[in-house]
N, C-alpha and C positions, 0 to 999 in steps of 0.2 A: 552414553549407554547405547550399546546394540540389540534391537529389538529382530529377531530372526521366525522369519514366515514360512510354511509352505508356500509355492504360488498361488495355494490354494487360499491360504489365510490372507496373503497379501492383494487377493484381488477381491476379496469381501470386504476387506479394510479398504481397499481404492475405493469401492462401491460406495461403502456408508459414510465413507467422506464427501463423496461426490456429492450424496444422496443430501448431504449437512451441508454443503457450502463451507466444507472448511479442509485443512489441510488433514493429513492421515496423522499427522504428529497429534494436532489440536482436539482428531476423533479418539485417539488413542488417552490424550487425556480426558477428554470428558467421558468416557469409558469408566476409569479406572473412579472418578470422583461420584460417578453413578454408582457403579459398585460398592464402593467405599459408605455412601449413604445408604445405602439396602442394606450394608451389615449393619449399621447402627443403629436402625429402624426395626430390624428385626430382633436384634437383642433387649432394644428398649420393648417391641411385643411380648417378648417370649418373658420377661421382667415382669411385664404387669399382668400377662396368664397368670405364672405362677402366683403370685400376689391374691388374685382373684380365685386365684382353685382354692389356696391357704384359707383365704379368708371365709369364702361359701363352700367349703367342702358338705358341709352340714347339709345345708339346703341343695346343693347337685345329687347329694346320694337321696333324695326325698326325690326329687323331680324326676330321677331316671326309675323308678317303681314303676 
């Protein structure tokens, strides 16, 4: 795979590698496996709002009076 930068992306990317002690490749993955975890966190919140609004709606519409 080709990964294609401004110099501008590619030199934040040097940075935060430098910054990590790790290669740009190894920043570039622990990047994406962060990401990757924040959507799965955030769908598992936005799961259990829902769940929590369904279940106390009764009692939110009493409390916002």
């Amino acid at each position: 795979m080709t990964l294609r930068l401004t110099p501008e992306q590619d030199a934040k990317l040097t940075e935060l590698a430098r910054s990590q002690g790790v290669s740009k490749q190894q920043a570039v993955l622990r990047l994406i496996d962060d990401a990757t975890e924040r959507a799965v966190r955030r769908r598992e919140i936005d799961t259990i709002m829902d769940d929590v609004l369904d279940r106390d709606a009764e009692l939110l519409d009493r409390l916002a009076l």
